[in-house]
C-alpha positions in Angstrom: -20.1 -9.8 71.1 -20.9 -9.1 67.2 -18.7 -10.1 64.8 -18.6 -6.6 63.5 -17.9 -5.2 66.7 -14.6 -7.4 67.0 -12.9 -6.3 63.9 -10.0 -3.8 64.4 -11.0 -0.3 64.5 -7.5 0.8 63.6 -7.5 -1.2 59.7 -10.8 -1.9 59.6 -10.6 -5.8 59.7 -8.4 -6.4 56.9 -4.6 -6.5 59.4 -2.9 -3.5 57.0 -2.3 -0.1 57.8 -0.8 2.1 55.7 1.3 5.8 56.1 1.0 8.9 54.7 3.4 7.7 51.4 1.5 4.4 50.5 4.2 2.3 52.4 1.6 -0.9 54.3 3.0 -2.7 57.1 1.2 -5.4 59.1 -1.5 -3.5 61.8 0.0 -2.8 65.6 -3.0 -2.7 67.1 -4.4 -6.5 66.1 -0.8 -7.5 64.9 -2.4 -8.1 61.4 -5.4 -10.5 62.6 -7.8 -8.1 61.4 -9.6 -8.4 64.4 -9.1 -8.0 68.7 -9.9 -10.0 71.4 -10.5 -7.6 74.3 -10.4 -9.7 77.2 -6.9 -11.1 75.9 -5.6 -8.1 74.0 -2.6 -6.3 75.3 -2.1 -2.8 75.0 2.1 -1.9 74.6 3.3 1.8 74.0 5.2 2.1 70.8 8.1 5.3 70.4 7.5 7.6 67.3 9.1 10.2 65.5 8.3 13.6 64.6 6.0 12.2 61.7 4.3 10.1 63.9 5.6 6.6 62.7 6.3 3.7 64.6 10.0 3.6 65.2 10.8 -0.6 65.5 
């Protein structure tokens, strides 16, 4: 597999994501690696709100 091809689509490789108000927290997707494993990598479904953010 590319190196490019492993980085996180969701934050692009760099383990931040960030909501509609500037507010970063760490990436859900590849819990801030910046990149996913696929063959290892667990899917989990998270709960939301009515503005679509993670409720922890």
């Amino acid at each position: 597999m590319d190196v490019r091809d492993s980085h996180c689509k969701a934050c692009h490789g760099t383990g931040m994501l960030a909501d509609d108000e500037g507010w970063q927290y760490k990436c859900s997707v590849c819990r801030g690696a910046g990149f996913i494993n696929e063959e290892t990598s667990n899917a989990r479904i998270m709960e939301v709100d009515e503005n679509n953010r993670l409720l922890d």
